[in-house]
MARZAKE-938167 format. One record per residue (C-alpha): chain; residue in one letter; x, y, z. Coordinates in Angstrom, 2 decimals, always signed. Layout:
BEGIN
@unit: A | code: A | xx: X | yy: Y | zz: Z
...
END
This chain:
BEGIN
@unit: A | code: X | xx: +110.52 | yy: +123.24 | zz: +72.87
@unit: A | code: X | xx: +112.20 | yy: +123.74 | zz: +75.59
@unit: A | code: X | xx: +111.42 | yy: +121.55 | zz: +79.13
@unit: A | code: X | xx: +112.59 | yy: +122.58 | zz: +82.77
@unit: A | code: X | xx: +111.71 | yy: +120.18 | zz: +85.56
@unit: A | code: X | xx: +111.44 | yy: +122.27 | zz: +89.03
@unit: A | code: X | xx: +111.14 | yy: +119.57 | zz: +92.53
@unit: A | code: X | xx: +113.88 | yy: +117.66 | zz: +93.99
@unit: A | code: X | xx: +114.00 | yy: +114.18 | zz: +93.33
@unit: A | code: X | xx: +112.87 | yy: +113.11 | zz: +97.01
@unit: A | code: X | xx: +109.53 | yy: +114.48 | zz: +95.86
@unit: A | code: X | xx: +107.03 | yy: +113.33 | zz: +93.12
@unit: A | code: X | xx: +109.44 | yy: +115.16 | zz: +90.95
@unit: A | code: X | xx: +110.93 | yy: +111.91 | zz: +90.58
@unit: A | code: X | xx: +108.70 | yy: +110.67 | zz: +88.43
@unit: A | code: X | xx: +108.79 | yy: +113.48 | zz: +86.01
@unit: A | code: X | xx: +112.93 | yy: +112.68 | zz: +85.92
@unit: A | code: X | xx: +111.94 | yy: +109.17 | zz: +85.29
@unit: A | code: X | xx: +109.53 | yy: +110.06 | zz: +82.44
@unit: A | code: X | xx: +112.19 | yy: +112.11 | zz: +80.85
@unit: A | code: X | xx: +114.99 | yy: +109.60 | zz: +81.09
@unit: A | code: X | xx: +112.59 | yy: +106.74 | zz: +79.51
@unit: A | code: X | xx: +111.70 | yy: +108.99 | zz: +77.09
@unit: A | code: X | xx: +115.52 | yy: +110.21 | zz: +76.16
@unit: A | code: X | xx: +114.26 | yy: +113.61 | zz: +76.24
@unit: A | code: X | xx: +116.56 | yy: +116.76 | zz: +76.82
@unit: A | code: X | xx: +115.87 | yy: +119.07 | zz: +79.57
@unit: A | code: X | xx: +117.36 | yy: +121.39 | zz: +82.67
@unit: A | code: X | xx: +116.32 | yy: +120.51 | zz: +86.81
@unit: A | code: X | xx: +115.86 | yy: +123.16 | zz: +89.14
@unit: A | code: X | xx: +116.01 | yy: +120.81 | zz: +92.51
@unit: A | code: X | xx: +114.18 | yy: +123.25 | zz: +94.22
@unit: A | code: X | xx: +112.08 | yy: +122.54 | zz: +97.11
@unit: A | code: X | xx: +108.62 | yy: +122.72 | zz: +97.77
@unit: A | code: X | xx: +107.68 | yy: +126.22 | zz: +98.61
@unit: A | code: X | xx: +111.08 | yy: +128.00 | zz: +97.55
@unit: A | code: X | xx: +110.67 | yy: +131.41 | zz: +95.98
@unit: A | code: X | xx: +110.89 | yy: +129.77 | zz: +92.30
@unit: A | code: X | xx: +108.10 | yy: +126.82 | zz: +93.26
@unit: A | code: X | xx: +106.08 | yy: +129.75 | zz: +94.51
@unit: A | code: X | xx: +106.95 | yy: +132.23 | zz: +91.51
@unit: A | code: X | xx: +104.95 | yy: +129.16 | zz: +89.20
@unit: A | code: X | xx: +102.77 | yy: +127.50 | zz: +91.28
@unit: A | code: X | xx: +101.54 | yy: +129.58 | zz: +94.28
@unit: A | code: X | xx: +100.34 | yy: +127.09 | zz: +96.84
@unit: A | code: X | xx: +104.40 | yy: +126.30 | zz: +96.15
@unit: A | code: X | xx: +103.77 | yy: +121.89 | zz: +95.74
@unit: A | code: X | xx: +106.09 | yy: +120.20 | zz: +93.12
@unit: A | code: X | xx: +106.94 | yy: +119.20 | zz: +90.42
@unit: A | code: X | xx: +106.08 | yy: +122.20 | zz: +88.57
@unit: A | code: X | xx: +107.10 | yy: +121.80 | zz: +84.59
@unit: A | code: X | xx: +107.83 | yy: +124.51 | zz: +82.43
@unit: A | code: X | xx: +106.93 | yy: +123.99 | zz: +78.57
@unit: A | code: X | xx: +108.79 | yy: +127.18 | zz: +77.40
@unit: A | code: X | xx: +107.16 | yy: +129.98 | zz: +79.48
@unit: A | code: X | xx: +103.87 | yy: +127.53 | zz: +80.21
@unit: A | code: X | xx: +104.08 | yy: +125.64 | zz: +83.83
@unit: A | code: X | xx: +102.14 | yy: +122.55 | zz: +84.13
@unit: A | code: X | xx: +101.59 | yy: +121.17 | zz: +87.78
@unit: A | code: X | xx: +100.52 | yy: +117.73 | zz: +89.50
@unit: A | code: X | xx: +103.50 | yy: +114.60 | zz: +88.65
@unit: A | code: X | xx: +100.20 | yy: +112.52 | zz: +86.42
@unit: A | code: X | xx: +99.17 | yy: +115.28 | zz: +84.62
@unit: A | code: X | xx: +102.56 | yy: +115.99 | zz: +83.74
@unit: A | code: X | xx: +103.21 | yy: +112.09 | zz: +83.08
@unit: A | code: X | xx: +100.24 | yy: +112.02 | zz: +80.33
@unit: A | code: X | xx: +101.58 | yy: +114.93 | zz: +78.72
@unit: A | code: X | xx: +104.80 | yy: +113.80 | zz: +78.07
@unit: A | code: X | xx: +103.49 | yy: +110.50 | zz: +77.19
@unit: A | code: X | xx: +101.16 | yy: +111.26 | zz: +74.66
@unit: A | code: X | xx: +103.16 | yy: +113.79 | zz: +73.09
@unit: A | code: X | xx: +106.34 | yy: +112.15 | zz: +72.44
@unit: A | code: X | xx: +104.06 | yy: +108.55 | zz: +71.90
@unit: A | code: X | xx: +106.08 | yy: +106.20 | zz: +74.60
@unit: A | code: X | xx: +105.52 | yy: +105.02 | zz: +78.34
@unit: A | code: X | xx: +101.33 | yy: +104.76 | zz: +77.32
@unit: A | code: X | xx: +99.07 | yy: +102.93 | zz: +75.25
@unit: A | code: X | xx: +97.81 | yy: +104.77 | zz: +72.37
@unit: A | code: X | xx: +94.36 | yy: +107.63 | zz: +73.53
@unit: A | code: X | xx: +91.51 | yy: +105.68 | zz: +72.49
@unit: A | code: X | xx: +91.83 | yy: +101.96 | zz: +73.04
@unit: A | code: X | xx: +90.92 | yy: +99.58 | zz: +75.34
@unit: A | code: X | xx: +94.67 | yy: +98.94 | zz: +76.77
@unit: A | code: X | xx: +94.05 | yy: +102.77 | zz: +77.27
@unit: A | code: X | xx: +91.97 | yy: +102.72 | zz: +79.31
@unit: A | code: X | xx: +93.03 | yy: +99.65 | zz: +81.21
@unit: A | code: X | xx: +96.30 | yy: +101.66 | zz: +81.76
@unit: A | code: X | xx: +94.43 | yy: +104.48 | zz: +83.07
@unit: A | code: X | xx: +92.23 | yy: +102.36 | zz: +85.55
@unit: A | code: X | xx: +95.75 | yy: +101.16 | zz: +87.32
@unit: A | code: X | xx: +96.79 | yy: +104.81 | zz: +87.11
@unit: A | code: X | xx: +93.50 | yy: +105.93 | zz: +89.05
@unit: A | code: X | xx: +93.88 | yy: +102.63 | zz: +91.11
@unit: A | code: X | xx: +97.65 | yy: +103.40 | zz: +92.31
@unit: A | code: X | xx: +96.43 | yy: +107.42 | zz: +93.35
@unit: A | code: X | xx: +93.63 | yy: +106.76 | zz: +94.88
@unit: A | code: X | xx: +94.92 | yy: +103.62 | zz: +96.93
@unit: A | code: X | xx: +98.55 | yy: +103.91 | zz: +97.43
@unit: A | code: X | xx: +99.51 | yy: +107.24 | zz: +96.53
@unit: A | code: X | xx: +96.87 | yy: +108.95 | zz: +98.93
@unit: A | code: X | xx: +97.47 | yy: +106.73 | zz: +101.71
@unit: A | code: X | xx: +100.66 | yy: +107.83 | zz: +101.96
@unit: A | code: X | xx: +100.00 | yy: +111.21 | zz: +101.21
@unit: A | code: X | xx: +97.49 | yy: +110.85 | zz: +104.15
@unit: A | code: X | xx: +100.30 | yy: +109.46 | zz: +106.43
@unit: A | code: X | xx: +102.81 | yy: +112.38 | zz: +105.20
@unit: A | code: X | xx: +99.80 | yy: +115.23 | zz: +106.11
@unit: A | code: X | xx: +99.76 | yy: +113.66 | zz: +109.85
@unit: A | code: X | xx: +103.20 | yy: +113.10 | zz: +110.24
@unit: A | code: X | xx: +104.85 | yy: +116.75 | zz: +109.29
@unit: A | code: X | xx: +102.65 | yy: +118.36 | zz: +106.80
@unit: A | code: X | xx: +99.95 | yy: +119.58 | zz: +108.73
@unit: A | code: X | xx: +99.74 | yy: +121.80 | zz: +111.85
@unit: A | code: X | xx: +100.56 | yy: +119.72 | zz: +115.30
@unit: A | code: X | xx: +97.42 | yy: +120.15 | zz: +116.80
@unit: A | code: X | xx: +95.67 | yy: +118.36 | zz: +113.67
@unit: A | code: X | xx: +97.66 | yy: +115.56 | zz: +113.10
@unit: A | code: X | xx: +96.31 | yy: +112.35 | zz: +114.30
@unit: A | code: X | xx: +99.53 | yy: +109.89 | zz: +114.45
@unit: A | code: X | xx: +97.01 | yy: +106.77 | zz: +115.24
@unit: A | code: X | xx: +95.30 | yy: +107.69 | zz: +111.92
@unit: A | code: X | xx: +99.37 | yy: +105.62 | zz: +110.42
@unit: A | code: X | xx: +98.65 | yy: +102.24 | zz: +111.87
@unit: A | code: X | xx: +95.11 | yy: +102.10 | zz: +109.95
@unit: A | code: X | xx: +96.96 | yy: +103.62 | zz: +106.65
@unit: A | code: X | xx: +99.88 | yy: +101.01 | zz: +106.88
@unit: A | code: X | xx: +96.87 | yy: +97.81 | zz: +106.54
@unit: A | code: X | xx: +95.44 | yy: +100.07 | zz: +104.14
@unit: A | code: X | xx: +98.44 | yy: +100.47 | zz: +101.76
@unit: A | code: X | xx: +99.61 | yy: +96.75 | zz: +102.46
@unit: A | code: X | xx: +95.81 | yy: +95.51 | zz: +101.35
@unit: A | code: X | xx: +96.12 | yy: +97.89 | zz: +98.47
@unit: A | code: X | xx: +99.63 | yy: +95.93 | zz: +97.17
@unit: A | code: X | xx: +97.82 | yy: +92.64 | zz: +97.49
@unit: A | code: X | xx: +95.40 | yy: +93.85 | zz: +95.32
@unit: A | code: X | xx: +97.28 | yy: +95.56 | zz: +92.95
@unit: A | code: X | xx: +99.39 | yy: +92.18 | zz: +92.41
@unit: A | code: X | xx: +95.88 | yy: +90.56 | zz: +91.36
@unit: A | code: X | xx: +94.73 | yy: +92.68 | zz: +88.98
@unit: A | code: X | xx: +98.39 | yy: +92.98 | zz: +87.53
@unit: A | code: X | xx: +98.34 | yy: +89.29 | zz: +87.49
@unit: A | code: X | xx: +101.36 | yy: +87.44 | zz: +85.31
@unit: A | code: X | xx: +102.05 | yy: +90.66 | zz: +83.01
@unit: A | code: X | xx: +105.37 | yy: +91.57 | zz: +83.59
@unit: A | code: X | xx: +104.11 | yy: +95.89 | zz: +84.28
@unit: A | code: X | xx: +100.65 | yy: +97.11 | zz: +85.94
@unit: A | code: X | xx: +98.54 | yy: +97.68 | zz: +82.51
@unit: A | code: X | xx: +100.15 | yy: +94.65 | zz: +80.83
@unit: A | code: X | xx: +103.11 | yy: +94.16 | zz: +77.99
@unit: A | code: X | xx: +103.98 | yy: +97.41 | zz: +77.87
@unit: A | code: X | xx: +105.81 | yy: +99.76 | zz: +80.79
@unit: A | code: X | xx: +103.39 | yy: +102.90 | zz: +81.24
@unit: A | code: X | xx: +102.86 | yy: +105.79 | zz: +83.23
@unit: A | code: X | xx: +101.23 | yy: +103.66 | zz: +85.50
@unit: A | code: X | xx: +104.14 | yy: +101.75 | zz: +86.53
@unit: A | code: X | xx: +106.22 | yy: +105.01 | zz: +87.04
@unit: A | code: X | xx: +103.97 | yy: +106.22 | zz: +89.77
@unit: A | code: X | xx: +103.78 | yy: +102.47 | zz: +91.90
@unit: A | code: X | xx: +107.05 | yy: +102.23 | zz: +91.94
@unit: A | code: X | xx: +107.65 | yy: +105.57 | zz: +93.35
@unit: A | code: X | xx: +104.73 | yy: +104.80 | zz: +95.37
@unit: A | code: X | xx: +106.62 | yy: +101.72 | zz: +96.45
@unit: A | code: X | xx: +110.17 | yy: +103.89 | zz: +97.36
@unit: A | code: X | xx: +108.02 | yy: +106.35 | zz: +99.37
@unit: A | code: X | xx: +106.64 | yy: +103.45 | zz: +101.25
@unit: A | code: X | xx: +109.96 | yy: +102.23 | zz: +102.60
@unit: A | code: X | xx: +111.14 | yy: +105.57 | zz: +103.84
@unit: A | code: X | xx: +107.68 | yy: +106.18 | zz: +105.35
@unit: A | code: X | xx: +107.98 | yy: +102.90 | zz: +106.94
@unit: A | code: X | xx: +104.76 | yy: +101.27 | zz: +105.15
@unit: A | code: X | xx: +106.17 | yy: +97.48 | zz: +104.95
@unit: A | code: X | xx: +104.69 | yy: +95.32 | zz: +102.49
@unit: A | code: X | xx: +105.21 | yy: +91.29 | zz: +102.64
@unit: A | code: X | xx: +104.24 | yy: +90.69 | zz: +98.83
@unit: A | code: X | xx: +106.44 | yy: +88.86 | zz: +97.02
@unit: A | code: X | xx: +105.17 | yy: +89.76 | zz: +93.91
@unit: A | code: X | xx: +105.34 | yy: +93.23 | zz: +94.56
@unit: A | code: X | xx: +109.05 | yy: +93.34 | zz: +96.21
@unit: A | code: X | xx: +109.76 | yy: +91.35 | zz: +92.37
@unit: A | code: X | xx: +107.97 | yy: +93.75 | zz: +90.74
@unit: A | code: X | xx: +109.20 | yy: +96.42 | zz: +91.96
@unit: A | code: X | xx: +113.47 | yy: +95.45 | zz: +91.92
@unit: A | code: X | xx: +112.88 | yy: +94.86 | zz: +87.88
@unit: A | code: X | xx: +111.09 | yy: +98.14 | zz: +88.22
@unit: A | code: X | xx: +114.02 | yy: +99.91 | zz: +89.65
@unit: A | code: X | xx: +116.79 | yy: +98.18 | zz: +87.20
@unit: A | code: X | xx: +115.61 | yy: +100.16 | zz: +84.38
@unit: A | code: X | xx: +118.46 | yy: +101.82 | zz: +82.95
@unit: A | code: X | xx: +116.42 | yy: +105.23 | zz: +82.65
@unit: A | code: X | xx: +115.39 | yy: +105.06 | zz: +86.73
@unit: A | code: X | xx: +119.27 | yy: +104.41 | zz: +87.65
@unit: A | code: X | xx: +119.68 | yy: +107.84 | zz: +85.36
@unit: A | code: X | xx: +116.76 | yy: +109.80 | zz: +87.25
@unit: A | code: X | xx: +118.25 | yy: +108.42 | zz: +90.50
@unit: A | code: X | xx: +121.37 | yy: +109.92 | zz: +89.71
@unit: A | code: X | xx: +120.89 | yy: +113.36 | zz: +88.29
END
């Protein structure tokens, strides 16, 4: 089987690299950006990552996360059980309240055309996102990753969520989450992604 990984690594891309790395799987980058010819020649609206599963390209960085997860058994809980489904309540948790507020912010900053963008629309995101941390940090609570024991999918996508904050200027004050996040980024297999 043979895996390709097309997105730079400033894009949700990342994640996929991440997912690889922790997963010591082999595989080729394209670093292409979003809308390039090649983006557009697999996924037509031309967003990354796209990932290529010998001629079959699978978009959107979760969907891409659960594959590799459940198919080569690491970075998840086993389909079926309770921690399951725990881990896929902080998944849905993390898009819907950090990942889209910052998606939100991106739309309005470059993304969409000037005369829709609502800059004031960032100040109301940025409580949003650092309300969203605080709550996050409950629910994770004293397990050292989101869904408990065991690093997941889940923790892949807040910590990128977490990297995209500081370079989009979203400031959060949590302790908890600043310490979650540096033992987040020491992994061995992020320090690879970060460097391929």
């Amino acid at each position: 089987m043979n895996y390709t990984l097309i997105g730079t690594k400033t894009t949700r891309s990342f994640r996929v690299l991440w997912a690889l790395e922790e997963l010591g799987l082999t595989y080729t980058h394209l670093p292409e950006r979003p809308h390039s010819d090649t983006v557009r020649g697999h996924n037509l609206p031309g967003k990354v990552p796209v990932f290529l599963v010998d001629d079959v390209a699978l978009t959107d960085s979760t969907a891409i996360l659960h594959y590799l997860a459940d198919k080569h058994g690491g970075i998840t809980y086993p389909a079926g059980t309770l921690d399951r489904a725990r881990q896929d309540g902080m998944t849905h948790f993390v898009l819907d309240e950090l990942d889209a507020v910052l998606w939100t912010a991106a739309r309005h900053s470059f993304i969409l055309p000037e005369d829709k963008r609502v800059p004031a629309v960032k100040d109301s995101l940025r409580w949003e996102f650092s309300r969203s941390v605080d709550e996050l940090m409950r629910r994770k609570g004293d397990a050292p990753f989101v869904a408990g024991d065991r690093f997941t999918v889940a923790d892949i996508i807040a910590t990128h969520c977490a990297n995209w904050a500081l370079s989009a200027r979203f400031p959060s004050d949590n302790p908890a989450f600043a310490a979650y996040c540096k033992q987040m980024r020491s992994r061995d297999a992020f320090g690879r992604a970060k460097a391929a």
